[in-house]
C-alpha positions as CSV (number, residue, x, y, z in Angstrom):
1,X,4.4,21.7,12.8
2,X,5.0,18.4,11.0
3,X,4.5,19.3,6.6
4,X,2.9,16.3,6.8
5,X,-0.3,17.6,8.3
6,X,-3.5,16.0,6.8
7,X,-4.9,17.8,4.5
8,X,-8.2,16.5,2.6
9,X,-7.1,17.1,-1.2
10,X,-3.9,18.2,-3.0
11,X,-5.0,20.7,-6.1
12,X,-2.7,21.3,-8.5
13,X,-1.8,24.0,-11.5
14,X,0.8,24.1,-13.6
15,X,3.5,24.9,-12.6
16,X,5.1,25.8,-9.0
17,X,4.8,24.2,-5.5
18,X,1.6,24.3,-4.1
19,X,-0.6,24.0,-0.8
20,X,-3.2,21.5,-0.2
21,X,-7.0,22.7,-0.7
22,X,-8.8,22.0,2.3
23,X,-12.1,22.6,0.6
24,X,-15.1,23.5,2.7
25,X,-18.2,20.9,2.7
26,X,-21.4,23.1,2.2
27,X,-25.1,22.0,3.3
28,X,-27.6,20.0,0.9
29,X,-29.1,21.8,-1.6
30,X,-32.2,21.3,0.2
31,X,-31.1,22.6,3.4
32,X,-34.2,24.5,5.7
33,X,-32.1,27.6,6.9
34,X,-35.0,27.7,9.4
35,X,-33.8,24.5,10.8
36,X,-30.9,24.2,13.8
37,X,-28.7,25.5,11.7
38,X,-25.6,25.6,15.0
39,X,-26.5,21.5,15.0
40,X,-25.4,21.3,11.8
41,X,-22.8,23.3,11.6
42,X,-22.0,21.3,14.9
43,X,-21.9,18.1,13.7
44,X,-20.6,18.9,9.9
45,X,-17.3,20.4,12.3
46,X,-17.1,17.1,14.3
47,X,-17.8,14.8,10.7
48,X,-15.3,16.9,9.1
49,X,-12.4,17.1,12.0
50,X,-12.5,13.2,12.2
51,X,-12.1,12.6,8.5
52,X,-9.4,15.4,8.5
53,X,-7.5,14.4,12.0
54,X,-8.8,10.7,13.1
55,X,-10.3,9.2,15.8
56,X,-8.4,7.9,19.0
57,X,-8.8,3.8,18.8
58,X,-7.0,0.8,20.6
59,X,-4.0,2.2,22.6
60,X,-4.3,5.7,22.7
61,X,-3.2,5.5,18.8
62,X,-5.4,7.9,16.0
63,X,-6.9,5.7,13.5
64,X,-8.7,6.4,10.2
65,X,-12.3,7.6,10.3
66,X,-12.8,7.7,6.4
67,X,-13.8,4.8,4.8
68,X,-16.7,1.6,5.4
69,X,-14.5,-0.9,6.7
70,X,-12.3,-0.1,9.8
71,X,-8.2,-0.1,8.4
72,X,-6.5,-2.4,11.2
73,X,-3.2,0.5,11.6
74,X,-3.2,3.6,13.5
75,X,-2.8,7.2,11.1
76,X,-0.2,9.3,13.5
77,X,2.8,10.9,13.3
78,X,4.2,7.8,14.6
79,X,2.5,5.5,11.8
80,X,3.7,7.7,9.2
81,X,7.0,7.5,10.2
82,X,6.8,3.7,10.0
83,X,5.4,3.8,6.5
84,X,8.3,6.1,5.4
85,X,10.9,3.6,6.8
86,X,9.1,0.7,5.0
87,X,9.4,3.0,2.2
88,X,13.3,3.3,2.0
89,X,13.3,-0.8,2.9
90,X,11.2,-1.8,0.2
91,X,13.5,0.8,-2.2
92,X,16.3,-1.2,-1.1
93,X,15.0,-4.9,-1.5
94,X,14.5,-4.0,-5.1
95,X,17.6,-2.6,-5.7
96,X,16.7,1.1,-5.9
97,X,14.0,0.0,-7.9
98,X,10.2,2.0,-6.6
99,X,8.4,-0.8,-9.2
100,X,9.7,-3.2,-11.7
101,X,6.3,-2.5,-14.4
102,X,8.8,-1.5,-17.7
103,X,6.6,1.8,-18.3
104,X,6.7,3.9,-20.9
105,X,8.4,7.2,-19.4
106,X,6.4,9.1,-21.4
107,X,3.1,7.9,-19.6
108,X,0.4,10.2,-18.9
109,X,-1.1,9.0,-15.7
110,X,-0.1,6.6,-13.1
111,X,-2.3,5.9,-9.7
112,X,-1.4,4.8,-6.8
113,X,-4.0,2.8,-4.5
114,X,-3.4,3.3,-0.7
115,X,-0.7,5.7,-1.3
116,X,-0.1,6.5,2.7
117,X,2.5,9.4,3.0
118,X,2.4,9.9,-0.4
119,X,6.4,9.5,-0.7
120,X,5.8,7.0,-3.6
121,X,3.8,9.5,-5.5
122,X,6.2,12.4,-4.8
123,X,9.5,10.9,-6.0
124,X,7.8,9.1,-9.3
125,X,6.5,12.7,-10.3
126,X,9.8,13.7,-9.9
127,X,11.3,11.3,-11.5
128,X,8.2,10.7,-14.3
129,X,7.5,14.7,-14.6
130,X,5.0,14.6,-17.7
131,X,2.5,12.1,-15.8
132,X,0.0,13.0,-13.4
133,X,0.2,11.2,-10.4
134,X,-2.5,10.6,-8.4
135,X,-2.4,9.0,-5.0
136,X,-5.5,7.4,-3.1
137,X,-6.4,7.0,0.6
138,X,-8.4,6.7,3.8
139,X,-6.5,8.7,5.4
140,X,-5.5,12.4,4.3
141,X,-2.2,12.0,5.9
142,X,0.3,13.6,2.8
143,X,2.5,16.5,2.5
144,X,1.7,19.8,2.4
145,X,3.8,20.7,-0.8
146,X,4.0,18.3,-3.7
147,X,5.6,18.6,-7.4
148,X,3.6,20.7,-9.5
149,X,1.8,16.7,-11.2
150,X,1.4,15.2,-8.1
151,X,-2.3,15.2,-6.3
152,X,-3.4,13.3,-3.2
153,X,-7.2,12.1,-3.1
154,X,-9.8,11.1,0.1
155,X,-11.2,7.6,-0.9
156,X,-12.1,4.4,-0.2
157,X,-10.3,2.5,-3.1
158,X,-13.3,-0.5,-2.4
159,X,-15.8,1.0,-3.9
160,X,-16.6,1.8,-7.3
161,X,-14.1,4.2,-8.6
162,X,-15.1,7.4,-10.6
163,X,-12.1,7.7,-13.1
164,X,-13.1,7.4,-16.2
165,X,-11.8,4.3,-17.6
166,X,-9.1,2.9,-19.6
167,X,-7.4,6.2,-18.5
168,X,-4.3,5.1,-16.4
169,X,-1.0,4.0,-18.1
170,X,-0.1,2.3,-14.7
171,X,-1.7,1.7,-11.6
172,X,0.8,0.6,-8.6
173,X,-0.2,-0.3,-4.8
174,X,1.9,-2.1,-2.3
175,X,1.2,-3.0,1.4
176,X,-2.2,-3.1,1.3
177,X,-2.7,-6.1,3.9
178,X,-5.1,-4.8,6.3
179,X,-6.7,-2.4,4.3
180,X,-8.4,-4.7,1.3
181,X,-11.3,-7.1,1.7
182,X,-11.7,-7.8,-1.7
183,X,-8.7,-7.8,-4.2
184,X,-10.4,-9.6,-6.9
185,X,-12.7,-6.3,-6.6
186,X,-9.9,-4.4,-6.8
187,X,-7.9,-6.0,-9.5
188,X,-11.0,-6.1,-11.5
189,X,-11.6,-2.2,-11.4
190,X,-8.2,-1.3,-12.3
191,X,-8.5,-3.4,-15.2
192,X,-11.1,-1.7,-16.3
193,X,-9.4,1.9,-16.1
194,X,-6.4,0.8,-17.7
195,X,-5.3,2.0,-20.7
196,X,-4.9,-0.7,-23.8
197,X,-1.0,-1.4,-22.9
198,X,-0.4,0.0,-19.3
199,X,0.2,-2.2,-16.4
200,X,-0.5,-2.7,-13.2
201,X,2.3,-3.8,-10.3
202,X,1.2,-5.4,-7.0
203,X,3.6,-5.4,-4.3
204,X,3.3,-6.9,-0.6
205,X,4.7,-8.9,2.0
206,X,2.9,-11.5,3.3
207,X,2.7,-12.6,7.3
208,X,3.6,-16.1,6.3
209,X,7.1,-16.1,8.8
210,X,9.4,-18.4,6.9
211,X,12.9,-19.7,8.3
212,X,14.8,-22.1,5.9
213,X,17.3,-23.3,8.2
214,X,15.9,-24.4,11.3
215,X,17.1,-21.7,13.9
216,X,13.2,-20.6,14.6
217,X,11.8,-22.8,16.5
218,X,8.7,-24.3,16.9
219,X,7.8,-22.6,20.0
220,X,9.2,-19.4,20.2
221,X,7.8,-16.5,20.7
222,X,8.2,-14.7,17.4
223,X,6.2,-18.2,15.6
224,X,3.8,-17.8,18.1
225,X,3.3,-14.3,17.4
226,X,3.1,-14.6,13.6
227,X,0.3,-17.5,13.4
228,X,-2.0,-15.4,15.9
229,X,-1.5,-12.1,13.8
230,X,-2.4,-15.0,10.4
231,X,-5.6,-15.7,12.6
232,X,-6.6,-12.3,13.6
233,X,-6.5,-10.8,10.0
234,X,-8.6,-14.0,8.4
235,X,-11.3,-12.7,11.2
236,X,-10.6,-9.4,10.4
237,X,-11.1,-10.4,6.7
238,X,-7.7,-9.3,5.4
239,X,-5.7,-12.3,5.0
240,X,-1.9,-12.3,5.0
241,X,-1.5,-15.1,2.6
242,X,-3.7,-12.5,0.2
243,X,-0.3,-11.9,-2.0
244,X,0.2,-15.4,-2.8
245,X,-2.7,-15.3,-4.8
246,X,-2.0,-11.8,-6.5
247,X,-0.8,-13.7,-9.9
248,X,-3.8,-16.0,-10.1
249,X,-6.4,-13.2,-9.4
250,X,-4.6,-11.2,-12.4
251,X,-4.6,-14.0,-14.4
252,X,-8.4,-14.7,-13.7
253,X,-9.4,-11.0,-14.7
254,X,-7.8,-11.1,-17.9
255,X,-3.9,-9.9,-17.5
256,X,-1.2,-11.6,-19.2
257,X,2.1,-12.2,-19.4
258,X,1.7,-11.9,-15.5
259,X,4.7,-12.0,-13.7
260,X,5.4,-12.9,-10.0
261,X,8.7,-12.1,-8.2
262,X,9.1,-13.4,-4.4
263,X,12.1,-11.2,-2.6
264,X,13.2,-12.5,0.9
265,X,13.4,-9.8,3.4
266,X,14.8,-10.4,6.2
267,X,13.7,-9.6,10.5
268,X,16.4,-8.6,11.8
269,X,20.1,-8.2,10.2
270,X,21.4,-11.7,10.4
271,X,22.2,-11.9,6.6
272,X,26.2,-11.4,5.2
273,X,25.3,-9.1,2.4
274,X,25.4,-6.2,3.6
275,X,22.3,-4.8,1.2
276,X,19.9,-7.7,2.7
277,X,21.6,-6.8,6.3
278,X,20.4,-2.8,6.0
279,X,17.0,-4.4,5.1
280,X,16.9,-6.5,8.0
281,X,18.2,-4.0,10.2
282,X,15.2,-1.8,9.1
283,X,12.7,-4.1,9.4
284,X,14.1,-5.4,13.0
285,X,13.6,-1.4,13.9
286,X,10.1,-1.4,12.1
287,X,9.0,-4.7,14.7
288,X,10.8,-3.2,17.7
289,X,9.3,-0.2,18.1
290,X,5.8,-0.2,16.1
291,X,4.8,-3.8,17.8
292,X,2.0,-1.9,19.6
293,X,0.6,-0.1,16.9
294,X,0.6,-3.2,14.4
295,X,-1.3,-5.4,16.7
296,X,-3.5,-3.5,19.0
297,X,-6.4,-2.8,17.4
298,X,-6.2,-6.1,15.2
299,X,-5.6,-8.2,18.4
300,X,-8.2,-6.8,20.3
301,X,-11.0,-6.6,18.1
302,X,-10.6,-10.3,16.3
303,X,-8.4,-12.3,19.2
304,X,-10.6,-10.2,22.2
305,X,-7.1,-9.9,23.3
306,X,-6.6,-7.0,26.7
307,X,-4.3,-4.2,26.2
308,X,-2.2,-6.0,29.0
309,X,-1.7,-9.3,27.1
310,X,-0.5,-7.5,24.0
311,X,2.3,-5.2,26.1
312,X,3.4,-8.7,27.1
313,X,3.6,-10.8,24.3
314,X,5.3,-7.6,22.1
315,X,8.0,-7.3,25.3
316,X,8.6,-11.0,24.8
317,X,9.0,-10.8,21.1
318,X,11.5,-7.5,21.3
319,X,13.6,-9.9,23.7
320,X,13.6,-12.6,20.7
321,X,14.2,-10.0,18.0
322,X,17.7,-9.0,19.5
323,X,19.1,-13.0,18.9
324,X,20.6,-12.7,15.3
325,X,21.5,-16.4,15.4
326,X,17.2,-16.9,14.3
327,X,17.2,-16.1,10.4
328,X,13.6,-15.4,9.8
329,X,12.3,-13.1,7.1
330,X,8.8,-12.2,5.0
331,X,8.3,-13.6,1.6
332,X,7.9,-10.1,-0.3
333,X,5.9,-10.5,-3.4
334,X,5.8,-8.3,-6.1
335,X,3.6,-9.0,-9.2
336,X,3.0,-7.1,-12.4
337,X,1.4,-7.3,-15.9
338,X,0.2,-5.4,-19.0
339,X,-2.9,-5.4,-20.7
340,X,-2.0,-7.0,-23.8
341,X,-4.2,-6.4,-27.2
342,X,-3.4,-6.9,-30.7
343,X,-2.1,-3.0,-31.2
344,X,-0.4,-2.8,-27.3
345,X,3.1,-3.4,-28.7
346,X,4.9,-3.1,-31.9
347,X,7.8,-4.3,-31.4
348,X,8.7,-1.1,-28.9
349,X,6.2,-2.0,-26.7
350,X,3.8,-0.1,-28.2
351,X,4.0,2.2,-25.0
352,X,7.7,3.1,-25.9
353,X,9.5,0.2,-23.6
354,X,9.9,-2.8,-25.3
355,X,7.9,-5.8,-25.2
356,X,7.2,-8.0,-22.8
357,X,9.5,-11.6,-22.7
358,X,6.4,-13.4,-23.3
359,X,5.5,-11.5,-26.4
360,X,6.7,-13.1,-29.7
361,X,7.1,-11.0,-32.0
362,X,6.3,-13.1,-34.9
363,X,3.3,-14.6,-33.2
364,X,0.2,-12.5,-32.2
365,X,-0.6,-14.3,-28.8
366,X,2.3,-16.1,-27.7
367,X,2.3,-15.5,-23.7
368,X,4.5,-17.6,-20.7
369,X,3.2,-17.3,-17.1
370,X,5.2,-17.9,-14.1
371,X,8.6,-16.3,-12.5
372,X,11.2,-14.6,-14.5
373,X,13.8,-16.6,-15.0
């Protein structure tokens, strides 16, 4: 069996590998034993199997049953293969690089929202092995066996949180487009649990399908297929252009010194360097053969779109995806700031990294906004 099997919560002591704790869900308090006690137990087994396994949604595909709004991509085996592929292409882009946040590597706790697999959480506890990392999700779909300070938890990161707060040193999510209604929410929350100098990192690509040169046309298929899939997640109420705003939500919460980086990532490996051409390569294999399972139920539930239509507009696209004379690719964006106060940084950082470039250090409040140069 896949180690991968969901499991509802990751415990974890100190020291060793350990198994997930699958803990048992008891009755109410107030429970009547006299009541139909085999109904409950009935339906607490069917509540509890969905939450643990899924429900079968658009295209045959298991989808997350966890959570008050409906997450727009399946939760398989063959999801969670995707996600580990993005994982390793998004490690690339940024040049072996898992964030760009200059943390302290001496920080306590680090979260990560919509942690997926959980692959993220597993190799910074590795490589960060005095923090406890926690990853968050609708869907218990992480490893069985984790590093000793690494736990997994079932939740909907949308609603209120029940960390304590300012108690992270760095809270991290990335590809959360079609999972988040509400960023400023979001943004606004981990503000609050943030520690006085931590930071938080956004990263996402955006469905915005740019081509600089002219070899996409107008009214090919792949163009096509991009602006239906930007008007089926505005009805959805996840829009793709969501990380173009990630820097101006920070910077209306409160974060300074906010700093936005766009990456290019290219659709298929039509780029020179070979680096950007691995990317592309991975990301041509990520649209080839997950078409399907990123459209189905998004297509069909805000376009009304048939099974039928979607098989044939994703056969047209993989025909279009094989020409590498088009040289299309996804603005990536990846955004990240610290919460700055008078005692955050003294001249290390205050955190042990050193200070931000928009900190003078002769100047109390001194901050630039914009990209790096």
């Amino acid at each position: 069996m896949d180690d991968r099997r969901p499991s509802l919560v990751v415990m974890t002591e100190p020291s060793g590998m350990i198994p997930p704790d699958e803990s048992a869900v008891s009755p109410p308090d107030d429970f009547d034993e006299g009541n139909d006690i085999g109904s409950f137990q009935s339906s607490l087994t069917s509540v509890t199997s969905s939450i643990l396994h899924g429900v079968v949604g658009e295209g045959q595909r298991v989808y997350a049953a966890y959570g008050k709004e409906e997450y727009g991509l399946p939760m398989d085996d063959q999801e969670l293969d995707r996600m580990d592929l993005c994982h390793q292409k998004y490690f690339s882009l940024l040049k072996q690089r898992r964030f760009l946040s200059p943390i302290n590597e001496n920080s306590q706790r680090i979260l990560d929202l919509g942690c997926g697999t959980g692959i993220w959480c597993v190799e910074v506890a590795d490589e960060y092995p005095g923090a406890q990392v926690v990853g968050v999700d609708i869907a218990p779909t992480q490893p069985q066996w984790v590093p000793p300070n690494c736990q997994f938890e079932l939740d909907d990161i949308e609603q209120t949180w029940t960390w304590k707060s300012d108690s992270a040193d760095f809270i991290f999510s990335r590809d959360l487009i079609l999972s988040v209604r509400n960023f400023p929410k979001l943004i606004d929350q981990a503000y609050r649990h943030l520690k006085p100098g931590g930071w938080i990192e956004f990263q996402c690509h955006t469905g915005l399908l740019q081509c600089d040169d002219g070899t996409l046309p107008e009214d090919s298929t792949f163009r096509s297929w991009a602006n239906l899939t930007k008007t089926a997640c505005e009805r959805y109420g996840t829009p793709v252009d969501d990380p173009t705003r990630f820097k101006q939500w920070f910077e209306e919460r409160g974060f300074e010194c906010v700093t936005e980086e766009v990456y290019k990532m290219p659709c298929t490996p039509w780029a020179k360097d070979k680096r950007l051409k691995l990317i592309g390569a991975w990301e041509q294999h990520n649209l080839m053969n997950h078409l399907e399972g990123l459209t189905m139920r998004l297509f069909q539930k805000s376009l009304g779109w048939s099974e039928e239509e979607i098989l044939v507009i994703s056969a047209m696209l993989r025909k279009e995806l094989r020409d590498l004379g088009v040289h299309a690719y996804w603005p990536y964006y990846v955004v990240y700031a610290p919460i700055v106060t008078d005692d955050s940084f003294d001249g290390h950082g205050g955190m042990g990294v050193d200070a931000p470039e928009c900190i003078d250090q002769s100047v109390p409040w001194i901050c630039c906004f914009g990209h790096p140069a």
